[in-house]
VEXVEXGU-585586 format. One record per residue: x, y, z of N, C-alpha, C, O in turn. Coordinates in steps of 0.001 Angstrom, whole numbers, padded with zeros to 6 digits, always signed. Layout:
BEGIN
XYZXYZXYZXYZ...
END
This chain:
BEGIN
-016028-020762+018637-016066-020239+020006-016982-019020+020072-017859-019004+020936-016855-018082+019294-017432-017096+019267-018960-017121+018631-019717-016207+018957-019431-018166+017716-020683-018175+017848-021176-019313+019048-022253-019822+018737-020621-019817+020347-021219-020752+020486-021316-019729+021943-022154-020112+022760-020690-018739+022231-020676-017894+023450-022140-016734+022704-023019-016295+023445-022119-016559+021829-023347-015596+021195-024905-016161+021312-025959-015537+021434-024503-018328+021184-025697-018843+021966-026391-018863+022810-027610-019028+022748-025948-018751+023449-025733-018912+025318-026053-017620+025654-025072-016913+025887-027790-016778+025809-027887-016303+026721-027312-015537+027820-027345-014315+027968-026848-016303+028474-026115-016249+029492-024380-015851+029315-023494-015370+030021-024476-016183+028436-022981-015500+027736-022419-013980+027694-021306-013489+027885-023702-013455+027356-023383-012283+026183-022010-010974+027319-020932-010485+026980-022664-010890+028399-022264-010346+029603-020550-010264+029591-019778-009346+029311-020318-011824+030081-019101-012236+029984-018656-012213+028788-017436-012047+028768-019030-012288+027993-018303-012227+025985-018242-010462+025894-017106-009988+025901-018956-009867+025842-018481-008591+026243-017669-007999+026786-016984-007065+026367-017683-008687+028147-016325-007982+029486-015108-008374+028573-014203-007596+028271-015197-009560+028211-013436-010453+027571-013129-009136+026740-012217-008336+026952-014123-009092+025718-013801-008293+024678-012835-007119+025083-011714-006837+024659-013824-006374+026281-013028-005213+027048-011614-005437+027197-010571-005022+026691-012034-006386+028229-010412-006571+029321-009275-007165+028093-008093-007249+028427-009704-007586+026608-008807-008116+025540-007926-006598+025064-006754-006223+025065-009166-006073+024707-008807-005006+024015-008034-003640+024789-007030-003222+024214-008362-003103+025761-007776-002592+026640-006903-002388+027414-006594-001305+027912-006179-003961+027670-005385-004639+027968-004966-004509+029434-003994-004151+030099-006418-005068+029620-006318-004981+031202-006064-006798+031804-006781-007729+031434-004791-006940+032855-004761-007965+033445-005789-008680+033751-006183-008355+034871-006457-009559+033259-007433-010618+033965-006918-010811+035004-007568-010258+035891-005564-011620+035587-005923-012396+036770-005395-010449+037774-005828-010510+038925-005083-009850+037659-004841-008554+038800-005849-007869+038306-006186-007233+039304-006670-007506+037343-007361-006413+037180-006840-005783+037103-007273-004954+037903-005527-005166+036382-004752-003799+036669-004664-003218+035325-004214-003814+034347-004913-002561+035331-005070-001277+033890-003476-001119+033247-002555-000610+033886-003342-001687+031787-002103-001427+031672-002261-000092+030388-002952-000246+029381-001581+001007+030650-001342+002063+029945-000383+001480+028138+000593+000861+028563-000331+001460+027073+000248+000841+025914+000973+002241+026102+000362+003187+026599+002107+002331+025748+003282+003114+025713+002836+004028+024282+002632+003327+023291+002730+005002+024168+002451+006162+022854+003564+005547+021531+003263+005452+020341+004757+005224+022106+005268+004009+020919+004974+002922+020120+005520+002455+019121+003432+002437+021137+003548+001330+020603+002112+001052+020629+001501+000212+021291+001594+002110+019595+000159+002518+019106-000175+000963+018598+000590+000044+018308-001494+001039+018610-002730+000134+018050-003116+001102+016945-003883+002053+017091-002407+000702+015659-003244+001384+014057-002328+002821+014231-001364+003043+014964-003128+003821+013120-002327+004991+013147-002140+006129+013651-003233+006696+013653-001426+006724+014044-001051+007821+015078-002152+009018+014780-002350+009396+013625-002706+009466+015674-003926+010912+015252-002524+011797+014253-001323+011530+014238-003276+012868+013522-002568+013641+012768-002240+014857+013468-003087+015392+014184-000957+015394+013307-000689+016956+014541-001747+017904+013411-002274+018865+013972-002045+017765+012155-003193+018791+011787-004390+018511+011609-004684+017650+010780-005361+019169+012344-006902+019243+012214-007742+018618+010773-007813+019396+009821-008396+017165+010617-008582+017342+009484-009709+018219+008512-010806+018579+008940-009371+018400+007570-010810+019467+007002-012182+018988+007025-012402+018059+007803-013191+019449+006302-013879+019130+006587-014601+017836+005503-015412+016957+005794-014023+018107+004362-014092+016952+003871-013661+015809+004087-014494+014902+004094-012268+015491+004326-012079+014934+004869-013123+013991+005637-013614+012906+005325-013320+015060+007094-014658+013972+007854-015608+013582+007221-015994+012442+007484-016251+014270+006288-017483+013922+005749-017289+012655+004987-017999+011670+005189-016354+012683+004138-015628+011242+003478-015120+010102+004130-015069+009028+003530-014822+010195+005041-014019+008943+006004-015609+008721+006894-015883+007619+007370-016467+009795+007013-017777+009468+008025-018734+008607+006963-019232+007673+007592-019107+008602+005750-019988+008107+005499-019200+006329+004857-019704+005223+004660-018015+006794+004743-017252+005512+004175-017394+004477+005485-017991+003433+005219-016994+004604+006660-017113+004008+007850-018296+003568+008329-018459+002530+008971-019213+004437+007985-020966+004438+008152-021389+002772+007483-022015+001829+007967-020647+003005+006049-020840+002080+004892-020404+000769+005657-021197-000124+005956-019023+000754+005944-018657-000378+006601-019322-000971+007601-019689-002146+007621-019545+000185+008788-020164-000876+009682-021852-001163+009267-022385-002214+009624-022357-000465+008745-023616-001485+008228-023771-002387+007490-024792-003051+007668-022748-002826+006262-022812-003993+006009-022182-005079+006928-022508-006266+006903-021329-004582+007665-020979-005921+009066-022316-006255+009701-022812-007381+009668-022906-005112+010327-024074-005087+010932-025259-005192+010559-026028-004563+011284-025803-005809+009598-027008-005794+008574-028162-006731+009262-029308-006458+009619-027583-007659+009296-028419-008560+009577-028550-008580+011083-028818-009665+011599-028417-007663+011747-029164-007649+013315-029996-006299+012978-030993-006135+013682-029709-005239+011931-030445-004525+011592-031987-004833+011217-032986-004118+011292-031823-006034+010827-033140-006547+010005-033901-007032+010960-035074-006752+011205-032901-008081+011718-033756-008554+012393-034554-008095+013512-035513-008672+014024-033955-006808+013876-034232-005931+014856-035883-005188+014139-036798-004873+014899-035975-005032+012728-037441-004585+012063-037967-005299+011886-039123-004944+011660-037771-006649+011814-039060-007749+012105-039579-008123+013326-040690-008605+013550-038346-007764+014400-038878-008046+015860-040082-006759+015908-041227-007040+016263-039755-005501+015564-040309-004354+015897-041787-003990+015650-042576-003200+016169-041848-004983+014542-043035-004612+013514-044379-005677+013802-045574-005442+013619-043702-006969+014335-044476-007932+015299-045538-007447+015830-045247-006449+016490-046837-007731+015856-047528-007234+016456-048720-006345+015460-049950-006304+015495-047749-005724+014640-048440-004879+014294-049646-005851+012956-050655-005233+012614-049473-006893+012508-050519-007827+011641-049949-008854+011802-048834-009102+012260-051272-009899+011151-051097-010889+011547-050100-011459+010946-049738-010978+009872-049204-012980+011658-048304-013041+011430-048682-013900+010171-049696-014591+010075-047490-013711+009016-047612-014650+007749-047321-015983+007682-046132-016277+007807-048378-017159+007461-047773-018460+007547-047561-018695+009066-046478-019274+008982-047728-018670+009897-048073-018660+011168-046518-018438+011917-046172-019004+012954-045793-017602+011227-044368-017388+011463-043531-016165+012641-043339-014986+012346-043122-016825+014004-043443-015840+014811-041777-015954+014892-041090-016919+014557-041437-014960+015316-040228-014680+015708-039810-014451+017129-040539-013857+017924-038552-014958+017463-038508-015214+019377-036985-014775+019495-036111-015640+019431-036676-013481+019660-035325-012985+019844-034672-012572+019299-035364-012537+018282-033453-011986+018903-032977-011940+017574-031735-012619+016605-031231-012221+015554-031385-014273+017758-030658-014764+016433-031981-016322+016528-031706-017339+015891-032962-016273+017154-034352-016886+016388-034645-016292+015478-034445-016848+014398-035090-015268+015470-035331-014259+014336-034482-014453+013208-035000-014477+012092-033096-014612+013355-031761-014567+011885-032076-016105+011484-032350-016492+010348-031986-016864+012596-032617-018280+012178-034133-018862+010925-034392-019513+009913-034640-018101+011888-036347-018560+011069-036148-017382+009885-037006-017690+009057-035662-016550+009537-035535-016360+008413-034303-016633+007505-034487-015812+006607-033767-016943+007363-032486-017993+007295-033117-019790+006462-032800-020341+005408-034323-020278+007854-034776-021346+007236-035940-021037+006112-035968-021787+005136-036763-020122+006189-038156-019468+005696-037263-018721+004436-036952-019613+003647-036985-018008+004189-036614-016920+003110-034958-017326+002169-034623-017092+001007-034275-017976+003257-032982-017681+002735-032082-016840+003377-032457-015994+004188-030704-017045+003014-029891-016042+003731-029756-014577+003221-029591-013577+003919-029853-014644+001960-030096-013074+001302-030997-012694+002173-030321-011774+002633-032030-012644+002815-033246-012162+002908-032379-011225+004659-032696-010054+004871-031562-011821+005476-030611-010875+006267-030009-009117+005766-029620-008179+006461-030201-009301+003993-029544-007649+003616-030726-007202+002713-030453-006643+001651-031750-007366+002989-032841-007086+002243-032910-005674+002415-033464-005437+003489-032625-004770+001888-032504-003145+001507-031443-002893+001754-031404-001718+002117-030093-003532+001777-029048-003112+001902-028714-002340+000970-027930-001567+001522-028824-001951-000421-028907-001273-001058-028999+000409-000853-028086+001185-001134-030183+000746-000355-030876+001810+000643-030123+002102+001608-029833+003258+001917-029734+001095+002175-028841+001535+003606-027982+002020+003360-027862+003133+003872-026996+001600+002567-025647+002270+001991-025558+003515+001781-024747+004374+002124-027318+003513+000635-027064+005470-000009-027613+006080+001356-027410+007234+001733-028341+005113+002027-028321+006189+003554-026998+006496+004007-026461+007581+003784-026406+005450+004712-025583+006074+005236-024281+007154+004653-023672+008029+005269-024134+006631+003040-023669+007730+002204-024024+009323+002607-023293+010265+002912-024972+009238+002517-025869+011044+002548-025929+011066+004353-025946+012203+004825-025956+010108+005185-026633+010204+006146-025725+010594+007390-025819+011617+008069-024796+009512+007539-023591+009699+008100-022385+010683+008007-021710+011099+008949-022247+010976+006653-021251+011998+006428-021844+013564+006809-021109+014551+006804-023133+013606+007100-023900+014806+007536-023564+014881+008990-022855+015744+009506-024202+013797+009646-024604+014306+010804-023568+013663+011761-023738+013884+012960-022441+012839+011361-021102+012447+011989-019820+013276+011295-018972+013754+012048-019716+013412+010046-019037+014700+009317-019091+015995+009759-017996+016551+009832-020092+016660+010087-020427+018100+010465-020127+018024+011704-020095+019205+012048-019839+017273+012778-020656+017115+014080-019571+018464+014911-019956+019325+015701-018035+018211+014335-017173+019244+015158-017482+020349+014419-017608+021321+015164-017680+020645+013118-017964+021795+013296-019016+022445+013230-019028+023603+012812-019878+021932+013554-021166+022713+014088-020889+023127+015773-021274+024117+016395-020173+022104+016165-020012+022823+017401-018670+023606+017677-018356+024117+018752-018328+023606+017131-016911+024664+016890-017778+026088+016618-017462+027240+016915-018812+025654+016041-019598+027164+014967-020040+027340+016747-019258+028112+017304-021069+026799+017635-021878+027027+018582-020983+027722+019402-021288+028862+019754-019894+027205+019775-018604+027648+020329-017924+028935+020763-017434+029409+021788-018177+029363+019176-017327+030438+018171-015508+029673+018249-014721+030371+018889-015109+028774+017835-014274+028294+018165-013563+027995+019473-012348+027874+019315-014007+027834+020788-012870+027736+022185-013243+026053+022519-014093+025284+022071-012238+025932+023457-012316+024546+023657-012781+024515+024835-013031+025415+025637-012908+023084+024891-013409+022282+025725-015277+023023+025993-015760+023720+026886-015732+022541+024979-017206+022783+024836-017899+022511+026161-017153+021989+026990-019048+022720+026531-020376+022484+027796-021229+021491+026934-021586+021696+025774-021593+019973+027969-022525+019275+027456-023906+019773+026671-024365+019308+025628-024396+020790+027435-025250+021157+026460-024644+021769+025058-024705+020820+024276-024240+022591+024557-023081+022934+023499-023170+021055+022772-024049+020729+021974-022714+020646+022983-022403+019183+022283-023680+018455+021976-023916+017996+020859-024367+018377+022839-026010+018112+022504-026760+019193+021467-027935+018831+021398-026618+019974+020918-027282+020978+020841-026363+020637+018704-026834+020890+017595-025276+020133+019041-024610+020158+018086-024998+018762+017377-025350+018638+016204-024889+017966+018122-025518+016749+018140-026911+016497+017228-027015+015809+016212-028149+017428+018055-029336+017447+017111-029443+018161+016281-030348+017917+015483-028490+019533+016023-028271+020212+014970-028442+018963+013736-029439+018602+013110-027042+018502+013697-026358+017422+012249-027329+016530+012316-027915+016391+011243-027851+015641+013494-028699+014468+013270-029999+015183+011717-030020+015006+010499-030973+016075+012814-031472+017120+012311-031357+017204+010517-032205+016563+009897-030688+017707+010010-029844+017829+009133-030298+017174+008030-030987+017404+007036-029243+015634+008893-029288+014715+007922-030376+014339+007298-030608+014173+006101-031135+014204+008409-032881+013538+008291-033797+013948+007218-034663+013342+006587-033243+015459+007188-034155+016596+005883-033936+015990+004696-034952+015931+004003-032648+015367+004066-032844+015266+002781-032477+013685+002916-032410+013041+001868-032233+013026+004165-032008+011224+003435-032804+010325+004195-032477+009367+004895-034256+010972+003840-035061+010071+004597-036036+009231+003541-036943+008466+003869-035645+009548+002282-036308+008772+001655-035411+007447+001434-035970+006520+000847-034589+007338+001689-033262+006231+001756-033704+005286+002714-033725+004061+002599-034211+006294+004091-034275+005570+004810-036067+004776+004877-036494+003680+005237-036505+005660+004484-038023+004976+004526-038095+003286+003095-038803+002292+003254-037380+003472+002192-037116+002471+001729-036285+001215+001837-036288+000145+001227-035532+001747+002881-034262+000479+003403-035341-000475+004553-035678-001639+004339-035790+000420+005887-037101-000409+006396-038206-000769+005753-038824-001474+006551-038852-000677+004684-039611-001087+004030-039148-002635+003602-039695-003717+003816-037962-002303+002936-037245-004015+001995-037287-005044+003213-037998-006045+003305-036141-004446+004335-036444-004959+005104-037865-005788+006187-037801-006753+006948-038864-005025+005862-039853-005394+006517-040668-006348+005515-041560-006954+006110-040583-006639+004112-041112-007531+003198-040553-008912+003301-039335-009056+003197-041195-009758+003463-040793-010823+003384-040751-011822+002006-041613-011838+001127-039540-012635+002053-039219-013566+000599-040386-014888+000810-040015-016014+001142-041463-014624+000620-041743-016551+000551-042964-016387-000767-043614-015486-001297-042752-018164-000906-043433-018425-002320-044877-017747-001135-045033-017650+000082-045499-017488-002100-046929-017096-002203-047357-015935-001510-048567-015744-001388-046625-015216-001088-046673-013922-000511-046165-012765-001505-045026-012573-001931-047080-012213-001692-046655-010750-002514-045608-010191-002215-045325-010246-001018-044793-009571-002986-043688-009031-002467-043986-007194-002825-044169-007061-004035-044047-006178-002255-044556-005057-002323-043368-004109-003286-043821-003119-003861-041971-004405-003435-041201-004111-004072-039833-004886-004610-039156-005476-003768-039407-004892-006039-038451-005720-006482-037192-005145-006128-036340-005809-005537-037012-003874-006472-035511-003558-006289-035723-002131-005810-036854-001667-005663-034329-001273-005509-034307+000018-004851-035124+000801-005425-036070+001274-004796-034919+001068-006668-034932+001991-007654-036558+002155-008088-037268+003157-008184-036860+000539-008336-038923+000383-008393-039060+001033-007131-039816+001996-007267-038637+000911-005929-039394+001485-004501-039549+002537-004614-040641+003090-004488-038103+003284-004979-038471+004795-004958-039910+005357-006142-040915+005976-005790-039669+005038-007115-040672+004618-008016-041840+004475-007509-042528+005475-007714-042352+003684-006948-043488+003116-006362-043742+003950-005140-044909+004335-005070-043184+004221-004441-043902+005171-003513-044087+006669-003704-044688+007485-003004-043555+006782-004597-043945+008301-005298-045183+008430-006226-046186+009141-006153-044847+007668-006960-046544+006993-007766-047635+006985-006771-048393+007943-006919-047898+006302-005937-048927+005777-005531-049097+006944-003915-050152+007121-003307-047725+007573-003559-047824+008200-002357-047552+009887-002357-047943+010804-001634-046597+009794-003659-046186+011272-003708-045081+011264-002766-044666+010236-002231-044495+012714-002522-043548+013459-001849-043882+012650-000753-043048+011834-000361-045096+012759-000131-045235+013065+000947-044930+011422+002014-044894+011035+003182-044758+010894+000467-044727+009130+001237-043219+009014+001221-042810+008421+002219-042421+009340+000517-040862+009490+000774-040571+009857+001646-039559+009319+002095-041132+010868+002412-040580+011913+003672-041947+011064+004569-042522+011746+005417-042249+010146+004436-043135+009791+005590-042428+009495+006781-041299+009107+006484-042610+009515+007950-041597+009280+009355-040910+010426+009523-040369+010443+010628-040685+011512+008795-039638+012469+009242-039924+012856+010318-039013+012735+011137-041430+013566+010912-040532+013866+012655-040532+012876+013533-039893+013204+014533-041072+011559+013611-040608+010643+014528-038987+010257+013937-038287+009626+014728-038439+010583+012713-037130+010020+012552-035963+011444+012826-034734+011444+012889-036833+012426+012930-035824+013624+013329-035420+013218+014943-034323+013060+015479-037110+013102+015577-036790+012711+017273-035726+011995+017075-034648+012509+017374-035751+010561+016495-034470+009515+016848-033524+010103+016693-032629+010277+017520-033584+010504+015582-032168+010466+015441-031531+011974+016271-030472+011904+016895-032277+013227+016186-031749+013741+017393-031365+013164+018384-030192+013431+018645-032028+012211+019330-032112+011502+019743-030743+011032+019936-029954+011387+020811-030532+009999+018793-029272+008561+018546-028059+009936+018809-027280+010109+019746-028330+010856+017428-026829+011546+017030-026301+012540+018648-025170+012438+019125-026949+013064+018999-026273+013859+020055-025863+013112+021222-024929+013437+021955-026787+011841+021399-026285+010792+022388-025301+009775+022167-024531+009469+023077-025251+009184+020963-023629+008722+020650-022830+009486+020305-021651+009204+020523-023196+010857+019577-021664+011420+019678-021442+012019+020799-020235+012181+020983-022353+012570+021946-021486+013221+023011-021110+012200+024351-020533+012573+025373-021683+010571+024007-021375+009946+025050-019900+009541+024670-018971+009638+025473-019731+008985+023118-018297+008799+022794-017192+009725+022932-016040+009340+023137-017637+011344+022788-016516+012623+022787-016492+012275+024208-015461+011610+024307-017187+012359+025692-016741+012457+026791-016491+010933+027544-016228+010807+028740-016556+010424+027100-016300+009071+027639-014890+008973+026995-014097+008640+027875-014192+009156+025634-012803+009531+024942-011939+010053+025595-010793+009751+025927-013048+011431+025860-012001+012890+026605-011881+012093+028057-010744+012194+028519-012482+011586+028602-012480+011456+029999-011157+010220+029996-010365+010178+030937-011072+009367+028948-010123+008058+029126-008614+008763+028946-007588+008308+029452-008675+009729+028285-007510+010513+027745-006726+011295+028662-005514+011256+028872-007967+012287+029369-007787+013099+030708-006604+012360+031989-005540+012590+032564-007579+011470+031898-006582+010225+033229-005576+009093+032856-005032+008266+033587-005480+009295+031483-004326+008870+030827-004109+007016+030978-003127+006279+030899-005868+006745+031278-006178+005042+030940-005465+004899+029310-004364+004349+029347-005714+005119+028564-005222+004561+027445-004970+006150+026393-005339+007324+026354-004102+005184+025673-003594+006290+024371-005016+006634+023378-006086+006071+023609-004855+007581+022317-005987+008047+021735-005678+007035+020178-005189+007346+019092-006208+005789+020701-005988+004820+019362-007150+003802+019733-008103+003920+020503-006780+002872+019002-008451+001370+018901-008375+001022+020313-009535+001094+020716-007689+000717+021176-008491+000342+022586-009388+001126+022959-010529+000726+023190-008913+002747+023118-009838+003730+023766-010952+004148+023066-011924+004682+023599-010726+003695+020715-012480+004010+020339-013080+003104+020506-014252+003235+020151-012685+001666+021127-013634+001010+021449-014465+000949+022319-015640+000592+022239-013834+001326+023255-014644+001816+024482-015486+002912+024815-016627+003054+025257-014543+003641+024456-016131+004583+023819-017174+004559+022903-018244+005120+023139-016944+003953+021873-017661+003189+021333-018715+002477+021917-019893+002800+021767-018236+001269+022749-019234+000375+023332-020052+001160+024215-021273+001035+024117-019499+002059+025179-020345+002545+026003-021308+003709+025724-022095+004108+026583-021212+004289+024377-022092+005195+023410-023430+004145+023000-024625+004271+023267-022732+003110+022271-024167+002225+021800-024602+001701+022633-025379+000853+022194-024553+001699+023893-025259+001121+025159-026633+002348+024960-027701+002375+024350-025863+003273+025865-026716+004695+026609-027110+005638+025676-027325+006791+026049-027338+005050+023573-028027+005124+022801-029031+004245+022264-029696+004493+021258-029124+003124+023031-029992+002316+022536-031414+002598+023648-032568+002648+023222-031009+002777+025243-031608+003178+026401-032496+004161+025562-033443+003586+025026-032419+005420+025339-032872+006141+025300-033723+006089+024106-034895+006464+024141-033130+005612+023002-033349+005914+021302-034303+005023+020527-034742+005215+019393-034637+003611+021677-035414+002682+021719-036997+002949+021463-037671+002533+020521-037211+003373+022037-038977+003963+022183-039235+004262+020981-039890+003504+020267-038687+005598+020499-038971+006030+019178-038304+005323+017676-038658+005374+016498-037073+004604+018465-037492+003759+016633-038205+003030+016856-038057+002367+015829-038959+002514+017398-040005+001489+017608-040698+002479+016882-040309+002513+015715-041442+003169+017103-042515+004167+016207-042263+004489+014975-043009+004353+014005-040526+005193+015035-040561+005082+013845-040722+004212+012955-041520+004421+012041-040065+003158+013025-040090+001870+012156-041619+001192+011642-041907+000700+010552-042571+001399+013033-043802+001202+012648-044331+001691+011552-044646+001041+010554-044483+003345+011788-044948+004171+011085-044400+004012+009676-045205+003705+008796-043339+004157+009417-042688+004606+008286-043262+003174+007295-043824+003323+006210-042972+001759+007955-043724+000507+007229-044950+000462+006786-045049-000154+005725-046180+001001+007321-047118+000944+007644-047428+001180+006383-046578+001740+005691-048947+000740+005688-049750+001738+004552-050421+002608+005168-050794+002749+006332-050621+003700+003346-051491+005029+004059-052920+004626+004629-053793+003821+004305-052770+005427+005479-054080+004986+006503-054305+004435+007398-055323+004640+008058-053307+003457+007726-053205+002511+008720-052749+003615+010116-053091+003293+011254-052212+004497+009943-052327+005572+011565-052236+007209+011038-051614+007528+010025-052762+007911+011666-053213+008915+011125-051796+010001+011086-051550+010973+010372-051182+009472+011972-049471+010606+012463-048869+009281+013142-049405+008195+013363-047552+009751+013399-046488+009376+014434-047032+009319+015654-046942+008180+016112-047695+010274+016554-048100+010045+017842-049539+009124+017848-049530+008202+018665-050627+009257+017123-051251+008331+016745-050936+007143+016472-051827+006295+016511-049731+006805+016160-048728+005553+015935-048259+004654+017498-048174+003459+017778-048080+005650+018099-047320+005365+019662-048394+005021+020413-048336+003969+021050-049590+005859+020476-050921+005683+021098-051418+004654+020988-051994+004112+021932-051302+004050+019622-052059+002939+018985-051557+001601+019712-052283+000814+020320-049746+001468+019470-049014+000664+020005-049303+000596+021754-049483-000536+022203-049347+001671+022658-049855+001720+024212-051187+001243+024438-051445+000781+025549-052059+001285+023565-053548+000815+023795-053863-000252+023709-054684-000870+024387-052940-000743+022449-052720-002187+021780-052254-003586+022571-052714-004697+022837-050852-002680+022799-049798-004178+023211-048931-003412+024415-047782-003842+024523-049297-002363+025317-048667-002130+026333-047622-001278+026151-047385-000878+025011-046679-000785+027453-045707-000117+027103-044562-001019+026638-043718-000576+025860-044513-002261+027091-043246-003161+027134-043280-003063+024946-042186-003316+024442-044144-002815+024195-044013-002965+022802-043205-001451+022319-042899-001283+021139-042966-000593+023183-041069+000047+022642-040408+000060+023035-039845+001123+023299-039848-001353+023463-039248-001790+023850-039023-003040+023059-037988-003641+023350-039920-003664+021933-039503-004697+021402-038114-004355+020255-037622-003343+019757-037848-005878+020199-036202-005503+019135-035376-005012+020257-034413-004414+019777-035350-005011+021306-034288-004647+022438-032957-004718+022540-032215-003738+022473-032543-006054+022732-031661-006964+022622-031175-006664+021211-030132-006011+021180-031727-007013+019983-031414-007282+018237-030670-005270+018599-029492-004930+018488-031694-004489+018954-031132-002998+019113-029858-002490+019326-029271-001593+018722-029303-003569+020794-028152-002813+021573-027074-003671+020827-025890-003365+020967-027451-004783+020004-026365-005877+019451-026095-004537+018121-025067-003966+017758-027185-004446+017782-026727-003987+016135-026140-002468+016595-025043-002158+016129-026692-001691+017317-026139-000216+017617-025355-000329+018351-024574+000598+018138-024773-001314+019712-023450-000927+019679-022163-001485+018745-021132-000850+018521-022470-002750+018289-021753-003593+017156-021633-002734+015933-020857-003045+015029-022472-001533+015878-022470-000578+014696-021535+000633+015282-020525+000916+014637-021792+001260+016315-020736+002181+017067-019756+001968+016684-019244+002744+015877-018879+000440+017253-017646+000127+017577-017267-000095+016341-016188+000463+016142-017801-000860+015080-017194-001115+013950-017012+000806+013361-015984+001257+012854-017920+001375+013547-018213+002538+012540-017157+003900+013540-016808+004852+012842-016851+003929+014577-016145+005004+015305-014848+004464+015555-013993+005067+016204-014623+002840+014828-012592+002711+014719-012654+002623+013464-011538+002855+012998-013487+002378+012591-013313+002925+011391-013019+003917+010967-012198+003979+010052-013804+005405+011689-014023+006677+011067-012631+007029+011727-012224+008080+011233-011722+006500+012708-010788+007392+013173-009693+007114+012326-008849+007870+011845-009865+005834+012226-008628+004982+011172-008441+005690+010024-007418+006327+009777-009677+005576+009100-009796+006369+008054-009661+008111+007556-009243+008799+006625-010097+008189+008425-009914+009813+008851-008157+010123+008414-007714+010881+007551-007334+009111+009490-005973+009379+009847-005305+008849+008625-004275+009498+008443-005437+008119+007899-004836+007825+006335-005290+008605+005535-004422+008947+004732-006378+009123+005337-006674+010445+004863-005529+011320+004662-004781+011689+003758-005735+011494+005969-004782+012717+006660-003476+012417+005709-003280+013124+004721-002731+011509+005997-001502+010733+005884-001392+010877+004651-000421+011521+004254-002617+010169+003392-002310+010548+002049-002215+012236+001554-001539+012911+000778-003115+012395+002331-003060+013789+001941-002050+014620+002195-001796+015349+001236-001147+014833+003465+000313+014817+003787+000921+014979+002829+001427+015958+002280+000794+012927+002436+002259+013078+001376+002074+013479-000071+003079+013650-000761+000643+013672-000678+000527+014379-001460+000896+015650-001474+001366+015852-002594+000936+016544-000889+001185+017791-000654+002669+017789-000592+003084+018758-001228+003686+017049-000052+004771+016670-000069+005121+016459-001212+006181+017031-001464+004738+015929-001977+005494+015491-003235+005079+016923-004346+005870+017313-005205+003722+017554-004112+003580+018810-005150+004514+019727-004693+004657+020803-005273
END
């Protein structure tokens, strides 16, 4: 059922809403919002103490971990849609959407060829996530000086702080995870790298420092960008479900915030991973900077080309939100819980 509604175009809309009105537990035939009684939680109860800060940083990059290997393969396919364009295509192999895209490489490469730098991704989101989703309250607790109920700007500001952050030291993770990804498996095509470890290898050899950290400020933009816009669309879209007392503070309500974060982060955050992704793939020489990158793409193939990977974008970033922000709360709260009863028993 569920892959045959993911076929269908015309589906996705309605397969979405269900999801909502499932999870939320809103009446289909009245439309009427039903409140779940604080008794009778979905998963585990928030903790009455604040967790530390390890804590977040540990439950953020563990969750990070999870939802990108759920989400991998719209990841990928989302950097082959992106990169289209940019040479000619190999074997006359074009890609048309993004489960054409999971398809024709699926028939062409194999199914491995869906987690091709998954490897990379992981120690990204290891280093990557626990930074700039770990830190995120208290950097703005710091902006603050501790009082509540922060000002959107305050939360944005906190937002590109951690994104920021992260970007400084795990971007060589990331310049090698789009790379694997962007190589393709077929007999007679060179393959530019065998495993994680040769990449890093190999682009230091032949590129230096400076090819590890290649993309950093088009990947600072994004991800400033991504991080202050999913985390402050999820904190007030949360606070706001909580405020009016639609749902309890458990998995109906992070889903929804959730979903509606990886929406009104993909809107915005679109343009520039398109660049980035270009850039960072690219060999030396092929564009002189990042904005030289964007220029190239507008002169080239129009504005509608950052905008390609669209669709593969809002599937994998909000399908990454929702797996990775009921993860991080879940986890977070057993944390909490072990840690509790450890302390209990010393």
């Amino acid at each position: 059922m569920f892959m045959w509604l993911l076929s269908r175009r015309e589906s996705y809309t309605d397969f979405f809403f269900f999801c909502v009105c499932v999870l939320i537990g809103i009446s289909v035939r009245g439309c009427v919002p039903v409140v779940p009684a604080v008794g009778n939680m979905v998963g585990l109860k928030p903790s009455d103490v604040p967790p530390p800060l390890g804590v977040k940083m540990a439950s953020a990059g563990a969750a990070a971990c999870i939802a990108d290997m759920v989400t991998f393969p719209l990841d990928t396919a989302k950097v082959r849609l992106q990169i289209q364009g940019e040479k000619k295509a190999v074997g006359d192999i074009r890609y048309r959407g993004v489960f054409g895209t999971i398809s024709t490489m699926i028939r062409t490469e194999g199914p491995k060829s869906l987690y091709n730098g998954l490897v990379a991704g992981l120690q990204r989101q290891l280093c990557f996530a626990s930074v700039r989703i770990g830190l995120y309250d208290n950097v703005k607790n710091f902006y603050t000086g501790g009082k509540d109920n922060p000002s959107v700007l305050v939360r944005i500001l906190a937002g590109c702080t951690t994104g920021a952050m992260a970007v400084s030291f795990a971007q060589p993770t990331d310049v090698v995870k789009v790379r694997f990804q962007a190589q393709m498996n077929l007999d007679g095509v060179a393959r530019r790298y065998s495993s994680t470890m040769q990449a890093y290898r190999h682009i230091f050899q032949h590129e230096g420092l400076r090819g590890l950290w290649k993309g950093t400020l088009p990947n600072i933009t994004r991800n400033a960008l991504v991080n202050c816009t999913e985390l402050v669309t999820y904190d007030l879209i949360k606070e706001a479900i909580l405020r009016h007392k639609l749902l309890s503070d458990n998995l109906p309500c992070h889903f929804v915030s959730a979903f509606g974060a990886g929406f009104v982060t993909t809107v915005i955050a679109s343009p520039v991973d398109v660049v980035k992704t270009r850039y960072m793939n690219s060999p030396p020489g092929q564009y002189k900077s990042a904005v030289n990158c964007a220029w190239t793409m507008l002169t080239k193939e129009g504005p509608t080309a950052f905008y390609k990977g669209f669709v593969p974008s809002f599937l994998r970033l909000g399908s990454w939100n929702i797996v990775m922000f009921v993860s991080f709360e879940q986890i977070k709260r057993a944390m909490m819980v072990t840690k509790q009863r450890i302390e209990v028993v010393n």
